[in-house]
Every structure is written in structure tokens, then in C-alpha cells.
C-alpha positions as CSV (number, residue, x, y, z in Angstrom):
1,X,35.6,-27.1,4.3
2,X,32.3,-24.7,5.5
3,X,29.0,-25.6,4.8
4,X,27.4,-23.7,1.3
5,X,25.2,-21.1,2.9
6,X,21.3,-22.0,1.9
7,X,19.3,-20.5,-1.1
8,X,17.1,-18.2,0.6
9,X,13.6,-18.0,-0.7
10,X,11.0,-15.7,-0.1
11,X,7.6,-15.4,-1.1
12,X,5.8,-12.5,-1.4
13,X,1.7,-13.1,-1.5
14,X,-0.6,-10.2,-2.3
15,X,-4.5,-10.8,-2.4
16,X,-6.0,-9.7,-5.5
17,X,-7.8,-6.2,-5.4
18,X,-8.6,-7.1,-2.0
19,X,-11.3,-4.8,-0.4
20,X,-13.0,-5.3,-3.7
21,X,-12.8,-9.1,-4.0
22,X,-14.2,-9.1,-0.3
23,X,-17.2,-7.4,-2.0
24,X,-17.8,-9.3,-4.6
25,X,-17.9,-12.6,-1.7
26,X,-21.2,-10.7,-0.9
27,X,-22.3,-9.0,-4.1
28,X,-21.5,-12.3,-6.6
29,X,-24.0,-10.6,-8.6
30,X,-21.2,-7.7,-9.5
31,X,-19.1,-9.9,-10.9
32,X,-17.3,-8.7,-14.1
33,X,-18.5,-5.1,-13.6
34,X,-16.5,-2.5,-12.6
35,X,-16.9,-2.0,-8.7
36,X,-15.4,1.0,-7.1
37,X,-14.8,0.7,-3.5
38,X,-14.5,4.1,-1.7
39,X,-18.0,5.7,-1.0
40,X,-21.9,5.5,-1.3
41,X,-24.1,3.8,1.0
42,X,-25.7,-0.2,1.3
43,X,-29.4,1.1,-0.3
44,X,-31.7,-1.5,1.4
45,X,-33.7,-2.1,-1.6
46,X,-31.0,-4.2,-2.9
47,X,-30.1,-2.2,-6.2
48,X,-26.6,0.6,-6.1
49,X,-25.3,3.3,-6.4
50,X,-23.4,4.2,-9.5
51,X,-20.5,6.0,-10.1
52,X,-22.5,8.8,-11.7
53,X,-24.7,9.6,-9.1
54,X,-21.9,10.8,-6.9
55,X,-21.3,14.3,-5.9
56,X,-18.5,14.9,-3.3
57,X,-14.8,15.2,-2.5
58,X,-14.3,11.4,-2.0
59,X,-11.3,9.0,-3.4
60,X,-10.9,5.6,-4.5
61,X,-10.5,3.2,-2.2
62,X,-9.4,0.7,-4.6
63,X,-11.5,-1.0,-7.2
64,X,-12.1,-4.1,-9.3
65,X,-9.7,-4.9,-12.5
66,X,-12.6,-4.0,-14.7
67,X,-12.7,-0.1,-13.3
68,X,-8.8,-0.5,-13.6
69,X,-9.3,-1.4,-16.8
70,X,-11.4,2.0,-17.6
71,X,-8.3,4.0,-16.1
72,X,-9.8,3.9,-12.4
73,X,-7.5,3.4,-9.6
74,X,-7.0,3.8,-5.9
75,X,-6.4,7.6,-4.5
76,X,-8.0,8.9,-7.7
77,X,-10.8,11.5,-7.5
78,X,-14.3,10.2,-7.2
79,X,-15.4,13.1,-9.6
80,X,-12.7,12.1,-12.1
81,X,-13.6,8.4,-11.7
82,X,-17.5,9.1,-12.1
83,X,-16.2,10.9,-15.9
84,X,-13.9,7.6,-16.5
85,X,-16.4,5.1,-15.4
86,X,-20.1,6.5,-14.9
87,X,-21.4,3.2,-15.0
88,X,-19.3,1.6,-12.1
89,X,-20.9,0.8,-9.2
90,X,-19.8,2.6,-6.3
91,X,-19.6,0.5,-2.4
92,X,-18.6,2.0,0.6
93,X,-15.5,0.7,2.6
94,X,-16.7,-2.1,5.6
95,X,-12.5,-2.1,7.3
96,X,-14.1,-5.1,9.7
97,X,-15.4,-7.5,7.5
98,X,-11.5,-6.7,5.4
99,X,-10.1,-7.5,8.9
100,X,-11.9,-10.7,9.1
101,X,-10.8,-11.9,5.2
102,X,-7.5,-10.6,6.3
103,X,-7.1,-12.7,9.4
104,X,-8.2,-16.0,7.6
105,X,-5.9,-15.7,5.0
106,X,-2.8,-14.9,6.9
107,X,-4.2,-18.2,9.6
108,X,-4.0,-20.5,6.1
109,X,-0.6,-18.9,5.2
110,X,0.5,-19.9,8.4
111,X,-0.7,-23.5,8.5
112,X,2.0,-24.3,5.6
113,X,4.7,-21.7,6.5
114,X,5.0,-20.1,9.5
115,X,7.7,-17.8,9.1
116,X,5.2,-14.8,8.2
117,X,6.1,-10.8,7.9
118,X,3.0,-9.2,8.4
119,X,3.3,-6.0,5.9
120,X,-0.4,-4.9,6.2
121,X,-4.2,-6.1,5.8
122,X,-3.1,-7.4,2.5
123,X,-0.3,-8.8,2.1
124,X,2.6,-10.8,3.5
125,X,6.2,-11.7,3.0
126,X,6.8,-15.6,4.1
127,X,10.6,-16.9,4.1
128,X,10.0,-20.3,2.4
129,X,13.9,-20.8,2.5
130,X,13.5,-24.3,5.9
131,X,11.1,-26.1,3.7
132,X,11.8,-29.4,1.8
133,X,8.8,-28.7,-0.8
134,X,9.8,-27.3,-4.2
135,X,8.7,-23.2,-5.1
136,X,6.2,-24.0,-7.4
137,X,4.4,-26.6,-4.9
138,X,4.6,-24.5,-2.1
139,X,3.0,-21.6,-4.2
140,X,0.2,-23.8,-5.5
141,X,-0.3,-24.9,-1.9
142,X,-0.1,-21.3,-0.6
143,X,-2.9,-20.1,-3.2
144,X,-5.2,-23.3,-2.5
145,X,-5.0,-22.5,1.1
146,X,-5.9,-19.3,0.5
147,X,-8.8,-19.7,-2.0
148,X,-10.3,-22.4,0.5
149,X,-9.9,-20.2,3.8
150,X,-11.9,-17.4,1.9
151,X,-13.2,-17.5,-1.3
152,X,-10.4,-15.1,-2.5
153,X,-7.4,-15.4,-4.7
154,X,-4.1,-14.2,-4.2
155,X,-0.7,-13.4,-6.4
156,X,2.6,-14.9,-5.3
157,X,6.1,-14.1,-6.6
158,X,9.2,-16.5,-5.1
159,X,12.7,-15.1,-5.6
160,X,15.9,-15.0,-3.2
161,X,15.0,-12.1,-1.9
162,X,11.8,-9.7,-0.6
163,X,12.7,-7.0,-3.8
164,X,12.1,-9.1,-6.4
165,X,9.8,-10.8,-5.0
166,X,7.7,-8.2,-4.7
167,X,7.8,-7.4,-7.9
168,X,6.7,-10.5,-9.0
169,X,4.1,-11.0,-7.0
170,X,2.7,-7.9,-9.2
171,X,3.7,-9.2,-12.4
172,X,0.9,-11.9,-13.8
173,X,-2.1,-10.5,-11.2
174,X,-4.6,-11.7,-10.9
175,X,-4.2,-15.2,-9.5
176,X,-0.8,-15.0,-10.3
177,X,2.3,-17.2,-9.5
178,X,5.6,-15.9,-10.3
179,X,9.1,-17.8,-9.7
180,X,12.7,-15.8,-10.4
181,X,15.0,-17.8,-10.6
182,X,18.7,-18.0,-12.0
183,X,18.7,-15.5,-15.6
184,X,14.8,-13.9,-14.8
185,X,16.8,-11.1,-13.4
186,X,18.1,-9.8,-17.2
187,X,14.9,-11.4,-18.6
188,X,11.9,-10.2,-16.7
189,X,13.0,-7.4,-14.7
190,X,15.3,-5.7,-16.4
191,X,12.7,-4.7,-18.9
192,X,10.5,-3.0,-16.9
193,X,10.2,0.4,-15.8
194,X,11.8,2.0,-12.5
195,X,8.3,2.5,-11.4
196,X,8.0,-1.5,-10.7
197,X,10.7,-1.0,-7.9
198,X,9.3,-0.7,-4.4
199,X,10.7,2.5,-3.5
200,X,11.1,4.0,-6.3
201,X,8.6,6.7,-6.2
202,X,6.8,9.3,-9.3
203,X,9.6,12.2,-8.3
204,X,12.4,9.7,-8.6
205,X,10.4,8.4,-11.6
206,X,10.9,11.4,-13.1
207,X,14.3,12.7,-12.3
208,X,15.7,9.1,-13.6
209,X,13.6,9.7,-17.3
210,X,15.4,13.1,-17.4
211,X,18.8,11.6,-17.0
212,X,17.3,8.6,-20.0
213,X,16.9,6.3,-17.4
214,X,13.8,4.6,-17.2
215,X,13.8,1.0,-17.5
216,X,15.3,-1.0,-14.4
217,X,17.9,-2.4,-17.2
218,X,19.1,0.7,-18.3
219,X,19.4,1.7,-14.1
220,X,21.7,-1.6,-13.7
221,X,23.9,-0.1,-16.5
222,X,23.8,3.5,-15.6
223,X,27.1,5.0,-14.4
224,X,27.1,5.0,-10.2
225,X,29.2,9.0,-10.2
226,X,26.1,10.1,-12.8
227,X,24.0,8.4,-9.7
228,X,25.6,9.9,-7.3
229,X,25.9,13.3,-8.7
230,X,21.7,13.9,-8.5
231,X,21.4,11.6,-6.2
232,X,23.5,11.4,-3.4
233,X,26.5,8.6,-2.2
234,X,23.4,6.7,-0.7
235,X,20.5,6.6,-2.7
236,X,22.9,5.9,-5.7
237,X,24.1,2.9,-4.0
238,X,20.7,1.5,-3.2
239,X,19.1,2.5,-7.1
240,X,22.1,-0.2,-8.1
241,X,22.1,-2.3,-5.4
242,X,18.0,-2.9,-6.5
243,X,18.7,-2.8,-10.1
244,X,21.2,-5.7,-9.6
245,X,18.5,-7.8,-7.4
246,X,20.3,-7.6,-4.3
247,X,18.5,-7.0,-0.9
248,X,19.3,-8.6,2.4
249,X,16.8,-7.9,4.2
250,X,15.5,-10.7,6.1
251,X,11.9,-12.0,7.0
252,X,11.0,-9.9,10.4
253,X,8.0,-12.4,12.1
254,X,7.6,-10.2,15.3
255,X,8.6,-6.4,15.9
256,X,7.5,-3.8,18.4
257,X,6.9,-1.1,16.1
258,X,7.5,2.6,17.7
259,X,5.6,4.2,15.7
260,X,2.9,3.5,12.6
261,X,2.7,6.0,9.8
262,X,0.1,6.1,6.3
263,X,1.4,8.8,3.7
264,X,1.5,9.2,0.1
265,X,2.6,11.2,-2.9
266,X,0.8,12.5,-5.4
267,X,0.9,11.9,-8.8
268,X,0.7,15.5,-9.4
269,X,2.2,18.5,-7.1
270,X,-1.2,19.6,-5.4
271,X,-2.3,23.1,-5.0
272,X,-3.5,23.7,-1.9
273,X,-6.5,25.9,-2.4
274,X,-7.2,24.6,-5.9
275,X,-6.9,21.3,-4.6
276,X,-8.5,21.2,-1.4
277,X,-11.5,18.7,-1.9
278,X,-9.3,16.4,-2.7
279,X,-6.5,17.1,-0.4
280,X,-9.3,16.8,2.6
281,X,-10.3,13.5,1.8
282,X,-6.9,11.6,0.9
283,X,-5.8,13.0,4.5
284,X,-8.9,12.0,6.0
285,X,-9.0,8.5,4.3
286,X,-4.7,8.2,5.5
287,X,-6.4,8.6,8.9
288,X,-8.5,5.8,8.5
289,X,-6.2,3.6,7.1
290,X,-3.6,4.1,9.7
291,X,-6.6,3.9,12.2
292,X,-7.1,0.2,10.6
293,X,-3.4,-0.5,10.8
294,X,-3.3,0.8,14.4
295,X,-6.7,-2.0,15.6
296,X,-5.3,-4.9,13.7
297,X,-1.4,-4.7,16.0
298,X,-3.8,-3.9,18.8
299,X,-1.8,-1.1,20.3
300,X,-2.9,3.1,20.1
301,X,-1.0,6.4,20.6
302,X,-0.3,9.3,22.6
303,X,1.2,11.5,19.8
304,X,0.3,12.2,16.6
305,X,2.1,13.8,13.5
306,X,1.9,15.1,10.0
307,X,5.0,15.2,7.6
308,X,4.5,17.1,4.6
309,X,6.9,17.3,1.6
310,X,6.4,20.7,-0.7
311,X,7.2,20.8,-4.4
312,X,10.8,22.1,-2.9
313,X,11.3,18.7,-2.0
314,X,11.5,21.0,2.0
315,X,9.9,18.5,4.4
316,X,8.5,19.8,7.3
317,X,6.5,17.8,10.4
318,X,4.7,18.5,13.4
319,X,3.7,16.4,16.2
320,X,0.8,16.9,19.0
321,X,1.1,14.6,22.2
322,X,-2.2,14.1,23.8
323,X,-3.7,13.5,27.5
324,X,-4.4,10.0,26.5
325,X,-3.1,7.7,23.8
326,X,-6.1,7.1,20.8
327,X,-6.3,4.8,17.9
328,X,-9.8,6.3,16.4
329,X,-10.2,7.8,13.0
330,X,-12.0,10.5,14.0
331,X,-9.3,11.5,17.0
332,X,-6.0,11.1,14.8
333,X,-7.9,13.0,12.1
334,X,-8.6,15.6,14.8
335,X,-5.0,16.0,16.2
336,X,-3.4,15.7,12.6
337,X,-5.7,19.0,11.9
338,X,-3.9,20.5,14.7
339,X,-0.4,19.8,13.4
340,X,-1.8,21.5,9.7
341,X,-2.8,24.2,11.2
342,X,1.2,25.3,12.6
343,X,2.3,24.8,9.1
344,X,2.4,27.8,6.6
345,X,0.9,26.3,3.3
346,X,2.1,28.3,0.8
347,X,3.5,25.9,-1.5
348,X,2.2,23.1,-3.6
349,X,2.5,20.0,-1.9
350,X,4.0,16.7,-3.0
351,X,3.4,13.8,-0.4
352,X,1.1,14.0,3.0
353,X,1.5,11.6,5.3
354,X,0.2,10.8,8.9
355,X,1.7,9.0,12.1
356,X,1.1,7.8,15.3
357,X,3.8,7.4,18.1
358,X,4.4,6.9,21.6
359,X,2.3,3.3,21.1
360,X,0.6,1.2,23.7
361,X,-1.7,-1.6,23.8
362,X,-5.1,-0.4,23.2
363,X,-7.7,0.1,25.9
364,X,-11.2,0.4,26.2
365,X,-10.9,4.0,27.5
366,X,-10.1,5.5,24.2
367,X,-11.6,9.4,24.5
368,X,-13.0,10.3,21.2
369,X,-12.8,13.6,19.4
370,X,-16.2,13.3,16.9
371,X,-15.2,16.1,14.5
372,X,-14.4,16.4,11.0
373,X,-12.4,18.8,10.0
374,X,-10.7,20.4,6.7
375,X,-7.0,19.7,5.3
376,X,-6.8,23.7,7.1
């Protein structure tokens, strides 16, 4: 007779509001206000800058639960926040001392269960499925860890699978532990709208409401040819399969990625004349995120890329390879500009993203292109 095949159980842990929680380590006097990380500068004299003082084409960051709470929220408009939240105080980004926060945490992870999938300067997916220790204890554990390594809490959801797990991890934030077990499928997923599934993005959103889909329940019970008819054999296979719970994907601890990429879609189609303060700086703060992703795997690129995705739903991309590889801001913002520039924008556009390929480990000769350009 074979062997039962083990349980697996994976954790996902995401740190609460994280750039802004690192803030408030050094600002404890901010605590319970609405912080908005994204702009402004450090004013010596000890006192900040609030949301309504700001004039410029910035976006959120991210931002405490109590901006949340006012409607604010990450990628949003700093203009559009300052009419939300005049009062929140506004702190610029400091990506090293997030590095630092981020590297302790994921060292006290670690310590209790090794088997880690990095998935960025936030959060991780551990595979919890070797150890003796019941969920709950390890989760506790996990968070104490955590708190003690750097002042900071974190939300865990455990579940068979990195899907639902995911989800849960989002479900009682902040501080949050969530377990899924056998039945917490129907009871505390099912309920909740497609938008809760990773992948699962505002255009699908939409397209599912028009078809009077738009809870992950009513998904699981939808009929797979209606699926398939707007969908395609594919997608319509996954939007069950993730509806059901089921993902086999497994815990990856090391990979040698070929390429890193930062995009994202809009909440709205954007116009892009109409638009263009805002399209500048999301693309120029993609840059700087996938700049950050690029220093903390240590490796930088030769070619860089834009994919853009119109309200067609057309996709177009365009690539630049350089005379050396670069990992800077400033230079993937440069050769991205490039890319734009080859590509008629004559359309409203739905999702901008950034990438950079052809990877290597970084150097100290990185050649620098200091200028800031326009989305044009």
C-alpha cells in the first residue's frame, strides 16, 4: 500500500503597510495619523510636510491604515490625495532603510522555516509543510520573530496552497493570522469578490460583473463554455481552477530570474495627454521600484523594455539593449523613455509596465544617465 502524500502547507507573510510602518519606527510621534509615504522632503526643524502643501505630479507610495481609511491608497494621485486627506502628513520614500527592515525580517523568517520564496521587499511565501509544529504555533512564532527582529508587524495566512494563502494573509490585516483549513474554502472565500484573487485584475473585474459574476462563489458555480466563450480555453480553466482553491504551484527558494519586470494597470483607461502628470510619475516611480527589486537580487541589465497595453486590450513592447548592463533609476528611466518614444500613443492606455533583461551580477561600473525625462 503507498504512503498518503503529506498535507502541504504554506504560509504566506506580508508586513503590514510596510514602507509606512518603517516610518513610523522613526517618527513614533505619527502614530495614529494618517502618513502618506510618496513625496516631500525630511524639514530639519523637526515639524512636516502635510498633504496640503503639495503641489506636483507625484503618487502614493503607500500609506498608513488611517489615510486608507480616508480613501488614500498606493498609485493614487498626490493632488487627489491632498483633496481626500489635506491633513496627512506627507514623507518621502528612504528604499535603503526598507531594504534594511526587509532583510531582518526575512533573516527571523528563516531562523524558524527555511524554506523561503522571496516574492519582493515585502513579503514572502514559506512552505511550512516538513515541520512538526502545529499552523497556528508556527504562525504565532513567525509574527513574534518578526516583531522582535524589527519593531514591525506582519499578516500571515496558512492554507494548502500559495492562492489561498495569499488571500488570507490579506484578510484580518493588520497583525493578522489567518488559517484555511477543511470547509473555509465555501465559508470565507467564496464570499468575497473576484478582485481578492491574485490575478484577477480591474479589466477581468469588470468583464466577470457584466457576465453577473462577481463574487469568487458565484465564479466556482459559473458554467466553464460561458468561461470559455469570453474568455478563452485557458483563462477559463485557471478562473475555475482558482475559484475551487486549487494551485500547485510549489515553494521556489532559489531561481535565476532572466529578466525582472514592475507594471501596473490602471484603475481607469488613461488618456495620454490629459493624463500626463500622472502617467510620468507612475512610470518614473515603476523605474524605481524595479531599480529597488534589481539591488536587492544583486544583479543589473543590458536591455531594457516597456510593454504597454491600450484600451484595445493591443499590447505592444519595445526593448533598447545598451553598451553596458545598468540597474539605476535614473538610467532604466532613461532607456524606458527611449522605448516610449517608438511607440505611436494614440490610444488611452490601460497598464504600463517596465523590464529589465539580459541580467548580470551588478558591478561597480554602472554608467549613469542623470536625466529625467517625460512619459513622451
Amino acid at each position: 500500500m503507498s504512503a498518503a502524500c503529506p498535507v502541504r502547507r504554506i504560509a504566506h507573510l506580508d508586513m503590514d503597510a510596510f514602507y509606512a510602518s518603517v516610518e513610523l519606527l522613526r517618527h513614533p510621534d505619527l502614530r495614529g495619523q494618517p502618513v502618506v509615504i510618496g513625496g516631500g522632503r525630511r524639514r530639519e526643524d523637526g515639524t512636516y510636510t502635510r498633504l496640503r502643501d503639495y503641489v506636483g505630479r507625484g503618487v502614493i507610495t503607500t500609506a498608513t491604515y488611517e489615510a486608507r481609511a480616508l480613501g488614500v491608497h498606493s498609485a493614487m494621485g498626490m493632488m487627489k490625495a491632498a483633496r481626500l486627506a489635506p491633513d496627512a502628513v506627507l514623507l518621502p520614500v528612504d528604499f535603503p532603510a526598507y531594504r534594511h527592515y526587509s532583510r531582518l525580517f526575512k533573516a527571523a523568517v528563516a531562523e524558524i522555516a527555511p524554506c523561503i520564496e522571496d516574492r519582493g521587499i515585502d513579503e514572502v511565501y514559506i512552505d511550512l509543510s516538513d515541520l512538526p509544529q502545529a499552523s497556528g504555533e508556527l504562525a504565532r512564532a513567525l509574527k513574534q520573530a518578526v516583531r522582535e527582529a524589527t519593531g514591525l508587524s506582519c499578516s500571515i495566512g496558512i492554507s494548502p496552497n500559495k492562492l489561498l494563502s495569499k488571500i488570507a494573509s490579506d484578510l484580518d490585516k493588520p497583525d493578522g493570522m489567518t488559517l484555511i483549513g477543511p470547509g473555509d474554502l465555501e465559508r470565507r472565500i467564496w464570499p468575497l469578490p473576484v478582485s481578492k484573487v491574485n490575478g484577477i485584475g480591474p479589466k477581468a473585474t469588470r468583464r466577470l460583473r457584466d457576465l453577473g459574476i462577481e463574487t469568487v462563489g458565484q465564479l466556482a458555480r459559473a458554467a466553464p463554455a460561458l468561461l470559455q466563450q469570453h474568455f478563452g480555453l485557458g483563462t477559463a480553466q485557471w478562473l475555475l481552477d482558482v475559484a475551487h482553491g486549487i494551485d500547485d504551484r510549489p515553494v521556489v527558494t532559489r531561481s535565476e530570474p532572466k529578466s525582472l519586470s514592475r507594471e501596473t494597470t490602471f484603475e481607469r483607461d488613461l488618456h495620454v495627454r490629459r493624463d500626463r502628470p500622472l502617467l510620468s510619475r507612475i512610470f518614473l516611480d515603476l523605474c524605481e521600484r524595479l531599480a529597488d527589486d534589481l539591488a536587492r537580487k544583486g544583479v543589473r541589465g543590458a536591455t531594457v523594455g516597456i510593454k504597454l497595453r491600450f484600451d484595445d486590450f493591443q499590447v505592444v513592447t519595445r526593448d533598447l539593449t545598451l553598451d553596458a548592463a545598468v540597474g539605476d533609476a535614473a538610467s532604466i528611466h532613461w532607456a524606458a523613455g527611449q522605448c516610449l518614444k517608438r511607440v505611436p500613443l494614440e490610444r488611452r492606455l490601460r497598464l504600463l509596465g517596465v523590464r529589465v533583461s539580459k541580467l548580470e551580477p551588478a558591478g561597480a561600473d554602472e554608467r549613469p544617465h542623470p536625466v529625467q525625462l517625460d512619459l513622451y
